[in-house]
N, C-alpha and C positions, 0 to 999 in steps of 0.2 A: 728332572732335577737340573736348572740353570750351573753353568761357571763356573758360576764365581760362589756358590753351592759346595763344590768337590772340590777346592782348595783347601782343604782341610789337611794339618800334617799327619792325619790317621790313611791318606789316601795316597797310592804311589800314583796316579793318573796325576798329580800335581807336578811329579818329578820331570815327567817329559813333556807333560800339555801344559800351553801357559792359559790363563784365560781368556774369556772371549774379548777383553778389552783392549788385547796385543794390538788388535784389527789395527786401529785408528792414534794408536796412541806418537808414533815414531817413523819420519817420513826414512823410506828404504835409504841402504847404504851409509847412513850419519854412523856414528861416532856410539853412539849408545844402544844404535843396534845391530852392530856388529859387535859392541861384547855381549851383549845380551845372547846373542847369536854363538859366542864360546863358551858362553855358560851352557845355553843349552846340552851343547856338544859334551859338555864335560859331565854332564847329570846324564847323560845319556850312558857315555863307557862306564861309570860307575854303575851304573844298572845292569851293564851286561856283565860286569866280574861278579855284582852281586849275586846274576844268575846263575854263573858259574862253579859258583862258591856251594851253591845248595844244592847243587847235583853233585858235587862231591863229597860234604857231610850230613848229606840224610838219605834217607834210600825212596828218591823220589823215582818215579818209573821214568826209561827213556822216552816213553812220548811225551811227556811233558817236557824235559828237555829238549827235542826238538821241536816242540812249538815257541819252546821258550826263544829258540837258537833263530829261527825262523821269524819269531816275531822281531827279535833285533834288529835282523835284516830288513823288514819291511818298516821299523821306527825310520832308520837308516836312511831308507829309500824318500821317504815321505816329509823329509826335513826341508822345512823353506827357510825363508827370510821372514822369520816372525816377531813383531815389535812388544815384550813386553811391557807392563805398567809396572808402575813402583811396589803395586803391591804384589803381586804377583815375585820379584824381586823377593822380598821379606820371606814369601809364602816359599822358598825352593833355598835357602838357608836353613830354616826350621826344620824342612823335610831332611837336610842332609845329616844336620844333629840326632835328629832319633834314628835316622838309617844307622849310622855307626855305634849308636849306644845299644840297638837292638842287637847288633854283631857280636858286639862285647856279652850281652847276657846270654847268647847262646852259646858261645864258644865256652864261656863258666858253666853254663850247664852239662855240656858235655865231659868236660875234664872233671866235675864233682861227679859224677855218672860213673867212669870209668875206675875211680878212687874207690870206689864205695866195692864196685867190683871185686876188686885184688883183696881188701880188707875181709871181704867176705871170705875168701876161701883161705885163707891164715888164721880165721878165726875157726872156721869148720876143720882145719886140721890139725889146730891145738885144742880145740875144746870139742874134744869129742861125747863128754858127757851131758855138754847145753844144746846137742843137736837140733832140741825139737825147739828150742829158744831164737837160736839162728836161723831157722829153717821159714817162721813165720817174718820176722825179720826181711831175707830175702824175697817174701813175697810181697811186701809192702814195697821194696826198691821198685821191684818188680812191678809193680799196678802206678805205681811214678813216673817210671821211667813209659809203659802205656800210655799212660794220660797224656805226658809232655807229648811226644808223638803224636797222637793223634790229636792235638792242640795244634802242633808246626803242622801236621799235612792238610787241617782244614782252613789253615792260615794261608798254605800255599795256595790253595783253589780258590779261597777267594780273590787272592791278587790276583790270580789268571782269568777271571771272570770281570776282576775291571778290567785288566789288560787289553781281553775282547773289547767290553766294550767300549776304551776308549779307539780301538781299533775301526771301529765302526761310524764313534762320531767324526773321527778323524776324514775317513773317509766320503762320509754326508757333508760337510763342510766343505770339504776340497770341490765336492761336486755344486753346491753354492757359491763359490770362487769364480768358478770357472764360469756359468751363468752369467753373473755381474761383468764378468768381459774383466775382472781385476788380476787374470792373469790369460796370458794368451800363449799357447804353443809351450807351456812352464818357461817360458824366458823372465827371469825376472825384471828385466831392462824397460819389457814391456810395460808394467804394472801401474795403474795412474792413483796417481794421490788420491785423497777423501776432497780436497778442495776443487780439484779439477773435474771429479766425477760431478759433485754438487751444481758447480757453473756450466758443464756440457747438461744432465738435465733439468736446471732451470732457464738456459736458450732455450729447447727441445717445447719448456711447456710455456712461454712466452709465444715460442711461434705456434704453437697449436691456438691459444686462446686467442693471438689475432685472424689466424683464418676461421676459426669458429662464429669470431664476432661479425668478420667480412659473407661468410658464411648464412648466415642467420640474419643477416642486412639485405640481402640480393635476393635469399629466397624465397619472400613473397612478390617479390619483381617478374620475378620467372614464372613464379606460381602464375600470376595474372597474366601475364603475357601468353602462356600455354592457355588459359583460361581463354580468351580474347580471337587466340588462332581456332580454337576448338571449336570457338560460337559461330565463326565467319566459314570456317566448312560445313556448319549445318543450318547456316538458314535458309537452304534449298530444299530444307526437309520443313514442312511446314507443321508437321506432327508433332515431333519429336522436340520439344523444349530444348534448349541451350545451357551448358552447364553455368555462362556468365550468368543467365537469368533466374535460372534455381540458385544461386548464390546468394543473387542480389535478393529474392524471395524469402531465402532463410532468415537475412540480415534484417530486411524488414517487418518480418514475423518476430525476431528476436528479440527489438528494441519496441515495436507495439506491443505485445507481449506483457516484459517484463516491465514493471515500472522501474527497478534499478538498473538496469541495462544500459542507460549512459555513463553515469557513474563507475559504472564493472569495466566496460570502456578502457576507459580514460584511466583508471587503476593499473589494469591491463600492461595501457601504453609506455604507463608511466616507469612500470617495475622494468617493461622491456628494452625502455630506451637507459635505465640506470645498468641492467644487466651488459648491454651492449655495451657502453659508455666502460663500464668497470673492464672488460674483457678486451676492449681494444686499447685501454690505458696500461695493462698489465701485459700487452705484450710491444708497448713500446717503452716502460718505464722501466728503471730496478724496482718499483715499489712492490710488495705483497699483492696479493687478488683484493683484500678485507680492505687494505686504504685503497685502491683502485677503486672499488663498489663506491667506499664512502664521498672520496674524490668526486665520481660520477654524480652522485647524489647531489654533490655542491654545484656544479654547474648545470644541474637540471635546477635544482632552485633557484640560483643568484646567477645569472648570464655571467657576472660580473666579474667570477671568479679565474676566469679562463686568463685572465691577464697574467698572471704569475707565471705560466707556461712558460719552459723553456725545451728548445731543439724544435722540430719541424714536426716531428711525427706527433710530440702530445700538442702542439700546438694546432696542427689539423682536427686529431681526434676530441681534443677538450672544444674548440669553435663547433665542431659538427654537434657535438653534446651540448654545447650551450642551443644553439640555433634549435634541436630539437625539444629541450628545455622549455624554448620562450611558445615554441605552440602546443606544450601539452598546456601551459600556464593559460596560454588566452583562451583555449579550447574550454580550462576549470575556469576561468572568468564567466563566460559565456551561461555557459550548465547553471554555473551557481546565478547567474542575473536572471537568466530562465527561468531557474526553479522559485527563487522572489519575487520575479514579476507574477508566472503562475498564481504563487499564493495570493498575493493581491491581487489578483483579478478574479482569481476565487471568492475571496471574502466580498469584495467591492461586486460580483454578480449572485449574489447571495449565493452562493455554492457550500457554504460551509457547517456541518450539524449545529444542530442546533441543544441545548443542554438544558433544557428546562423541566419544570414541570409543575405539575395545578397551574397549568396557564391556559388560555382560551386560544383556540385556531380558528382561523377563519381561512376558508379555501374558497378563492373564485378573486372577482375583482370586478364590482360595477359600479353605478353610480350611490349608491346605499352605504356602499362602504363608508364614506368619512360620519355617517350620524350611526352606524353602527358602532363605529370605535369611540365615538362622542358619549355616548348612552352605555357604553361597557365602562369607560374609563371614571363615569361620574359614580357607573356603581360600585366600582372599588376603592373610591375615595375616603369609605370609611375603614376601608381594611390595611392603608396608608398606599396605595397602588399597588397594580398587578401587571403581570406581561399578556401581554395580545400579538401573538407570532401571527403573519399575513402571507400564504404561498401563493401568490397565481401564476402563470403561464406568459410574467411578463419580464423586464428587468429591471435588476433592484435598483438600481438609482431612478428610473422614471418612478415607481412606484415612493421610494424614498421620498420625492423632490411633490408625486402628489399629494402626498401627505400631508407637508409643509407649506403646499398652498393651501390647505382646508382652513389654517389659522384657528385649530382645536387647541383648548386646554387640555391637556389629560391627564393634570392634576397627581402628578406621580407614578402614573401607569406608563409601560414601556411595551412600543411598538416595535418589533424587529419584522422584514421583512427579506424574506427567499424566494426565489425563482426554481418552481420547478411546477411538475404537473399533477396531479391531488391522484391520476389513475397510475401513476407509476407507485410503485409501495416501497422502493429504494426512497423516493422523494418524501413518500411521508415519513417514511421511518427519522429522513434528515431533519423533520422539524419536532420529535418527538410525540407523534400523533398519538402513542398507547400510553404516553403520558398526562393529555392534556385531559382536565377536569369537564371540558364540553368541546365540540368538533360545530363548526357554523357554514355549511355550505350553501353561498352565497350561488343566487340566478346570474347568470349573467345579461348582459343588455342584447337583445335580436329576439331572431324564434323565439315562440314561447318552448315548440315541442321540440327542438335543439336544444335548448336550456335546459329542459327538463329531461332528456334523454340523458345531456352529458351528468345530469345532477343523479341520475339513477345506476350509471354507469361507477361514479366517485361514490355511492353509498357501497355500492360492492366490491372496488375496493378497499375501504375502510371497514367491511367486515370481513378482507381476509387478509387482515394483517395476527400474523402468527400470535405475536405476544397480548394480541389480547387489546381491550378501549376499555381505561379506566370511567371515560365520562360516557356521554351521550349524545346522541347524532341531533342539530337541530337543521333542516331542511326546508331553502326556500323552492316554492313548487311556481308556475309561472300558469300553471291548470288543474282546476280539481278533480280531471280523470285520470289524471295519473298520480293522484295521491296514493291511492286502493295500492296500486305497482309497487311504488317505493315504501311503502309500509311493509308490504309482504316482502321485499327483499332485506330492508333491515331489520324487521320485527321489535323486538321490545327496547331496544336501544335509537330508534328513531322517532323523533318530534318532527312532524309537517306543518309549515306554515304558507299557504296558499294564496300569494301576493293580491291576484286578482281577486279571489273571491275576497277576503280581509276587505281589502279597500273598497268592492262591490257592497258589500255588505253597509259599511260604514257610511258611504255618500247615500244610499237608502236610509237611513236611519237618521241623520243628517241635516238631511232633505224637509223629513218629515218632523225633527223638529231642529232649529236652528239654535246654533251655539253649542250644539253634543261634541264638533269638532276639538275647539278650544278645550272641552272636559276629557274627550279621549287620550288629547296629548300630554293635557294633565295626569290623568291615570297610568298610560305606557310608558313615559316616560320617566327616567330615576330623577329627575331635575324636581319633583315636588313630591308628590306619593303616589305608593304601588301597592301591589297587591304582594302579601308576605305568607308564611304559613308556619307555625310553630306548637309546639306540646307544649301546654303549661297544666304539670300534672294538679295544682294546688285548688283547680278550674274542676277537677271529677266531681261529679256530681249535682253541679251546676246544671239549672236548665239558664238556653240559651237566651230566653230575656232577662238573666241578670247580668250574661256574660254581655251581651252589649252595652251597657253600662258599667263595664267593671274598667276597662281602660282608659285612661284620661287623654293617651294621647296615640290612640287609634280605635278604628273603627270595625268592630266584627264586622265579617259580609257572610261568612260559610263554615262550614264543619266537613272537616277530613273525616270522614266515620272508618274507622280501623275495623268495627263488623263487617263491613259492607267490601271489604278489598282497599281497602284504599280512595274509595267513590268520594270527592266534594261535591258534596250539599250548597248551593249557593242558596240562601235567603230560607233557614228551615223553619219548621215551627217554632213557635215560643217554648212548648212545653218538652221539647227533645230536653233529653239530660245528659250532658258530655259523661261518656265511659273511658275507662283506663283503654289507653293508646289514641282517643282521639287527638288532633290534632285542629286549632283556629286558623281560620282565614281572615285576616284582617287587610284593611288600607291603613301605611302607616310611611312615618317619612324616609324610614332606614329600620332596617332590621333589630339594631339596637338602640331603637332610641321608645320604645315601650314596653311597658312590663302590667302586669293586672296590679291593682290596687283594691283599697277595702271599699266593698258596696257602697255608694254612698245610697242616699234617701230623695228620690224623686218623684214630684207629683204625677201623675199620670191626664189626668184630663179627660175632658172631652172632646172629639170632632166638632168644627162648627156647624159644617153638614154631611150629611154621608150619604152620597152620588157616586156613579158610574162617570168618567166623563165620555161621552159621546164621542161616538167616531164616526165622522161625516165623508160621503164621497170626494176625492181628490182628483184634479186633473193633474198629470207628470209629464214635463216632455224629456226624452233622452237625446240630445243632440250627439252624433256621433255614433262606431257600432266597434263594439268589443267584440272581443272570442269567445267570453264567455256571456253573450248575450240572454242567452236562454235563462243562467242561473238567474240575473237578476232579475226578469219577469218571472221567474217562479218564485222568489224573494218578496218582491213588489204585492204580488198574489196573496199573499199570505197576512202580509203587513196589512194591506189599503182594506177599506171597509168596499162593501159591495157597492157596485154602480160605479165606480172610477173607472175613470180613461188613461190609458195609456199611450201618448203621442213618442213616434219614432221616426225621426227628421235625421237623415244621414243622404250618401250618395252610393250606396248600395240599391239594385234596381228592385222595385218592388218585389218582382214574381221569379229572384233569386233569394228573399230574404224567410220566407216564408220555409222552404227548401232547406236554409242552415240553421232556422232554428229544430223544425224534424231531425235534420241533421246531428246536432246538442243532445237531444233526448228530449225536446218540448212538445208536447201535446198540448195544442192548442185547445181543443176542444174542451180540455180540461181544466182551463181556468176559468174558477167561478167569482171572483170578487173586481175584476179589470176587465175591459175590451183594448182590443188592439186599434191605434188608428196611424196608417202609416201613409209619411210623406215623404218625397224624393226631393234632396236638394244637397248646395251644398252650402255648410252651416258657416262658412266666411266670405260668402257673399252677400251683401245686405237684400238685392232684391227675392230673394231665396225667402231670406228669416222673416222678410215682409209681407209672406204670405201666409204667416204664421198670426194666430191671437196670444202674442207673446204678452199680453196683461192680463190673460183668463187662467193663467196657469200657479198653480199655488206652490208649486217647487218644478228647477228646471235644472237637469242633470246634464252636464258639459263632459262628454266621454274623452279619454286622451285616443283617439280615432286607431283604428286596428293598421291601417296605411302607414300611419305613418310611428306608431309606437316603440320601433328601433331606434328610435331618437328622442332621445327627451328634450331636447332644445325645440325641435320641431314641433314635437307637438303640444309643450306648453306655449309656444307663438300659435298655434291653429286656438288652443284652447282660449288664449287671454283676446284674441282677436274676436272668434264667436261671445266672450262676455262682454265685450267693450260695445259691439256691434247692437246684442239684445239689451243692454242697458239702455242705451240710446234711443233702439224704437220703441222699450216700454215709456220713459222719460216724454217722449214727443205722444206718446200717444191719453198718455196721465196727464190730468187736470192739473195747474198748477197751483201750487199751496203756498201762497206769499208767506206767511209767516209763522210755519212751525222751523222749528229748530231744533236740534237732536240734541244734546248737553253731550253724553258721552264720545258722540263719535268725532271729534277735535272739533280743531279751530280753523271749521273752510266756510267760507264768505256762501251765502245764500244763491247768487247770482252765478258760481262757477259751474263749470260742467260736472265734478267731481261731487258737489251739494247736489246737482238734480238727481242723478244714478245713486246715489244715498238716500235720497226719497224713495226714489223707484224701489231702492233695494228692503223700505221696511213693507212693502206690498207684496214682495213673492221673495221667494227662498231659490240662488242660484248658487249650486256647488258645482265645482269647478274641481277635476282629476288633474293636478299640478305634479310633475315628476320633476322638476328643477327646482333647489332650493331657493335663489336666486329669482325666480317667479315670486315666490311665496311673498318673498319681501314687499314684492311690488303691488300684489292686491291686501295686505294686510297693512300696508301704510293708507293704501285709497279707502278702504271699507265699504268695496262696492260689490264682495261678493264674500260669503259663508265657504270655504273652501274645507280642501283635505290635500294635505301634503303627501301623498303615497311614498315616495321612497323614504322620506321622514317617518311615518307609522308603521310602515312595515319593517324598517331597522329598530323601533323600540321594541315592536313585539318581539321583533327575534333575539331582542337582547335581553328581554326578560325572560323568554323561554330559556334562553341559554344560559342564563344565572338560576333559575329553578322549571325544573319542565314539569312541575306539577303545574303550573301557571298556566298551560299552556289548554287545559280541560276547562278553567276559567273563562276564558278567551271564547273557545270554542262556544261554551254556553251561550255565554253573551252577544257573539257577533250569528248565531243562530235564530232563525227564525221560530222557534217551538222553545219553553223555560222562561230563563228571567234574561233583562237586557236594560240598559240606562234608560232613563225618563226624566224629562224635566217636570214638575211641576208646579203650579200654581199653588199662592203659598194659601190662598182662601180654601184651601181642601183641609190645612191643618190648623188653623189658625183665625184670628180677627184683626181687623183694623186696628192696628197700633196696641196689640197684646203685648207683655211682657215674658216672654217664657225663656231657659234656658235651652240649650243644642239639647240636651237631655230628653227634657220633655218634650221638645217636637219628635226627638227620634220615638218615645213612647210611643207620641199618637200615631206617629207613621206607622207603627206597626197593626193599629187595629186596622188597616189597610191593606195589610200582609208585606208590605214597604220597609226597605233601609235608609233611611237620608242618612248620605255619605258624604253632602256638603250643600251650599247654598250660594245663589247670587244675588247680591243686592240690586235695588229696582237701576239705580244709574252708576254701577260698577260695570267693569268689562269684563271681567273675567271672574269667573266663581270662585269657592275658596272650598276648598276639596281637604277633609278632615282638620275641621278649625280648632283652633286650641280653645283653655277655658270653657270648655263643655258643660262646666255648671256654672258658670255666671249667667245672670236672665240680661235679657238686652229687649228693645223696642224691635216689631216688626211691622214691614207693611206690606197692601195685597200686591205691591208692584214686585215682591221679592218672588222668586224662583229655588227649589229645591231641587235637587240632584238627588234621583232614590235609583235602588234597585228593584223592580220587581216584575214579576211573572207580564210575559206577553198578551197583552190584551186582545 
């Protein structure tokens, strides 16, 4: 129970205690507290007559008078200089009103008491016959006069029970007095004001907070300075590390570490130097600690603020706080120009994820690249563009800025390029690799078995990326023995496309007939028409010679047979019947630009003649030696009718060549359709090639040389050099032809060196392995040789496998030596002299041939026209025209 609580006028502890508010309310010895101080006194002697009063009329026992007598003397004793408040004043008026009015009801009580007495027994001595009337009578006074009684004795205990215990607060308080030093030795003289005590401890915590602050300034001065003496007595010890040095270890463990650790810093510094700044301002100022902090605050931010200072001490303290201010400031300049320059240099070195998805990756970076992006970008030009993210092992602005040299359309398609390494799986994760729709890992330029090492090494990691590959693995191989490896390590998510053998394959086929070049790039390429694959359920039932006639503006080639696994059937029978789930293969210009139509009505015909055409011994010379030399004389083998020669003119020594073909897997013995006839030379020096019968030969295969094929600059100059060279000696060694003229192949004067090598070139067939695009241009302007662009054809093929890798079992058929593969033919196999037929009906007759014509070239066009429109209008033909079929290996 507080006070100001028991100021109640029910309570005598109010009579002689003033409240607790006397404390503070009236400085000693004034004017109002010394009557205060006679009033006390004077409620005081009234208390004691009051107690004396009630040990005379009541029969209260003598121990309680003297405690009562006792406690007076101790009120007595215990009397200070105590300041009441006003209220308190009210509260001890009130009290003295009921004291006396309570006097007065008891003094009536007792003199009606005593009345009642006397009446009693004058009544019992005259009325002796109401005895038993009077008799109850006096027992009720009687049980009254009990009650009043024991009413006043338990009235009086409980005033003596506050009595105690104001005796007791009385006494805890005094002993809190004395504590606080607010009275010393009870002199009252001593005693200090509430205002004095306030200002002695607000000095007291003034000077505390600035030695704290002085304090907390120094002490890591000291700290280092002990740190510094400790290191320099122990590096006699060569064992025992130094505690400077484990510090310094910590500190940079801390901030390597954590990425926010600069920032935490400088936070740190920042609250330490406002703490300080507030704590040395508050014990030189009158102001509060809370405006000191905030004070601090302002001159850690605004330098500028310190000017207002006034006296020496804040004006020290606020300049040291400014000064320390201005370098946590340059310190967050710093951090924060750091932390933006970082980001750009992040983003500007492609360091930054990447957010995509059904987008195409391409991992690696060689010369292939810009006609791979070229041939992705055209194939999604009907889909309105698509993204093509590119990660190699390089930096993104070289790779950006090569790109930009290519001088590619890409048509709406967006090329983003990141630097990082395709075996780290943080690096793929950053380009979204379990996102992308297809994965293209690209050869790079050198070793082949490096190339293909590091290409087997990125397949596994791209199969152990946790989340999983939406698309499909397509895989350039730089050797077909290590296709078998990387098959088995990706398994059903990996397509191989084996650059050498492709382009081995193709300048064989080429070779042996001229202009297939110009059709293949026709074909791989998206720039005119591809090879597509689609369900058109409307088609069940259909046997397959009506479905080649059912599209106007494509051409069946094959049937997906959905019995068979999933197997494409290139060129099947007529009488097959498409079942539910099969799916067509067709040539077509875009995916969505055909659809089947109603049968129309086509005459079928007759052959003009129906012949075999003959296959005659060929002579081949290979200038140059590959890696995979072997495959293409087992290729060659297969291809040539029996009795052909095979000439191999390189500068590899005769009686080691023998040796690396064993080496390959060739058995020689085992070819039956070629002989080997081999000559040491080298193929760019003329007297070398001049010992050659370079006009005996009916096709002459220009290899990009294994010496020098880390370079494709180099060895398309070795290569254009040996053609320019064997043009020349066939040219001198050919009769001259005063007056044939070639119509299609331009407008070059008869007498130039470029017109003789044009002659030369319609007497034998020279393909030429060009790996610079740049080359290309230059023997396709002259038309002095039948070429094959390799990094060109091998970036189509990979871009069609990587838009669909069922294409890719296509391919394979075709660039194989066993099944079906392109053929030109002559159009007198289908046809007569100046017949009129439609595309339709030749495709008919092609078929009693077991043949697809896929397209045709006119006798003085240059280039054939690969699935032509208007498929039923008839047109005039002649025997100078050439057909493009599909069919089985002869």
């Amino acid at each position: 129970m507080s006070l100001d609580s028991e100021s109640s006028p029910s309570s005598t502890r109010d009579w002689f205690f003033p409240p607790q508010s006397f404390l503070h309310s009236y400085p000693p010895k004034s004017p109002t507290y010394i009557r205060r101080f006679s009033e006390t006194s004077r409620i005081s002697r009234r208390y004691a007559d009051h107690q004396r009063y009630r040990k005379s009329s009541s029969c209260i026992s003598d121990s309680h008078s003297c405690s009562s007598t006792s406690n007076d003397a101790k009120f007595a004793r215990t009397r200070r200089r105590i300041d009441f408040d006003r209220r308190s004043d009210l509260s001890l008026k009130r009290s003295e009103s009921e004291f006396s009015s309570k006097r007065k009801l008891e003094q009536s009580d007792v003199s009606s008491s005593a009345k009642k007495v006397s009446d009693t027994s004058r009544l019992f001595r005259s009325f002796d016959s109401t005895l038993k009337v009077r008799w109850r009578f006096l027992a009720t006074a009687a049980s009254i006069f009990i009650v009043i009684f024991a009413t006043l004795l338990h009235e009086n205990s409980s005033l003596q029970e506050q009595v105690n215990g104001l005796e007791a607060r009385i006494s805890n308080l005094n002993i809190k007095l004395r504590a606080c030093n607010l009275f010393e030795s009870g002199s009252e003289d001593d005693v200090r004001s509430p205002d004095e005590l306030a200002d002695f401890m607000d000095k007291r915590l003034k000077t505390l907070a600035l030695i704290a602050s002085l304090t907390l300034l120094l002490a890591p001065i000291i700290i280092l300075k002990y740190i510094d003496s400790k290191s320099r007595s122990l590096e006699h010890n060569l064992e025992e590390v130094s505690l400077n040095k484990q510090l310094l270890y910590k500190v940079d463990v801390f901030f390597s570490v954590h990425p926010y650790a600069k920032p935490l810093a400088l936070l740190i510094a920042t609250l330490l130097l406002i703490m300080l700044g507030g704590l040395a301002l508050f014990g030189v100022t009158d102001d509060s600690l809370v405006d000191c902090l905030w004070l601090s605050w302002t001159y850690v931010a605004d330098s500028g603020n310190h000017a207002n200072s006034e006296g020496i001490g804040p004006r020290l303290v606020s300049v040291s706080v400014s000064f320390g201010g201005m370098l946590i400031f340059a310190m967050m300049l710093g951090l924060v120009s750091d932390s933006i320059s970082e980001r750009f240099d992040s983003l500007r070195k492609g360091r930054s994820e990447v957010v995509e998805q059904n987008h195409t990756l391409i991992l690696g970076w060689s010369d292939k690249l810009g006609s791979l992006l070229n041939q992705i970008s055209i194939a999604n030009e009907s889909l309105g563009g698509g993204t093509v993210v590119v990660m190699a092992e390089r930096d993104k602005e070289e790779m950006e800025l090569d790109i930009a040299k290519m001088e590619f359309d890409f048509k709406g398609t967006s090329v983003i390029c990141r630097s990082g390494s395709p075996l780290i799986l943080a690096d793929l994760k950053k380009v979204s690799v379990s996102k992308a729709r297809a994965i293209v890992v690209i050869a790079e330029d050198g070793n082949a078995d490096q190339s293909d090492a590091r290409a087997l090494r990125t397949v596994l990691s791209l199969t152990g990326v946790k989340e999983g590959l939406r698309g499909h693995i397509v895989v350039e191989l730089s050797d077909l023995d290590n296709e078998l490896l990387v098959k088995l390590v990706g398994g059903e998510l990996v397509e191989t496309v084996v650059a050498h053998d492709v382009i081995g394959r193709l300048m064989i086929q080429c070779a042996r007939q001229p202009g297939l070049a110009q059709i293949w790039e026709d074909i791989l390429g998206f720039e005119n028409c591809e090879f597509y694959i689609k369900r058109w359920p409307q088609l069940n039932g259909m046997q397959f010679e009506d479905v080649l006639i059912s599209f106007p503006d494509a051409i069946p080639c094959g049937i997906k047979v959905a019995s068979r696994g999933g197997k494409i059937v290139l060129n099947p029978e007529d009488s097959y019947v498409l079942q539910e789930g099969d799916e067509v293969l067709v040539i077509a210009e875009d995916d969505d630009t055909y659809a089947p139509a109603a049968l129309p009505t086509v005459w079928r015909g007759s052959l003009p003649k129906d012949f075999i055409v003959p296959k005659s011994a060929e002579r081949i010379l290979l200038c140059g030696w590959r890696r995979d030399m072997e495959d293409m004389i087992m290729v060659l083998d297969a291809f040539l009718a029996p009795g052909s020669e095979l000439w191999m003119f390189n500068d590899v020594p005769e009686n080691e060549r023998e040796k690396k073909l064993v080496d390959g897997g060739l058995d020689i013995s085992r070819l039956e359709n070629i002989s080997l006839v081999d000559r040491e030379g080298n193929a760019v020096i003329r007297r070398h090639l001049e010992s050659l019968p370079l006009e005996s030969f009916d096709s002459i295969l220009i290899l990009a040389d294994e010496s020098v094929e880390d370079s494709a600059i180099q060895a398309d100059s070795r290569s254009l050099a040996t053609l320019l060279l064997i043009r020349d000696i066939q040219t001198k060694r050919m009769p001259v032809r005063g007056a044939k003229t070639v119509a299609y192949r331009g407008s070059v004067s008869q007498g130039s060196w470029i017109g003789e090598m044009q002659q030369a070139s319609d007497k034998s067939v020279i393909i030429s392995e060009i790996l610079d695009p740049r080359t290309k241009n230059l023997l396709s302007m002259s038309k002095i040789s039948d070429y094959v662009l390799s990094n060109e054809l091998v970036s189509m093929a990979l871009a069609m496998v990587a838009e669909d890798r069922q294409i890719n079992d296509v391919l394979e058929e075709l660039f194989a030596e066993e099944g079906n593969e392109l053929h030109i033919r002559q159009a007198d196999l289908y046809l007569r002299e100046g017949e009129e037929l439609s595309f339709y009906e030749v495709l008919l007759r092609a078929r009693q041939r077991r043949e697809i014509v896929i397209g045709y070239r006119s006798a003085h066009a240059e280039r054939a026209v690969i699935n032509p429109p208007a498929k039923h209008e008839r047109r005039k033909w002649y025997l100078g025209d050439v057909f493009v079929v599909i069919a089985e290996k002869e």
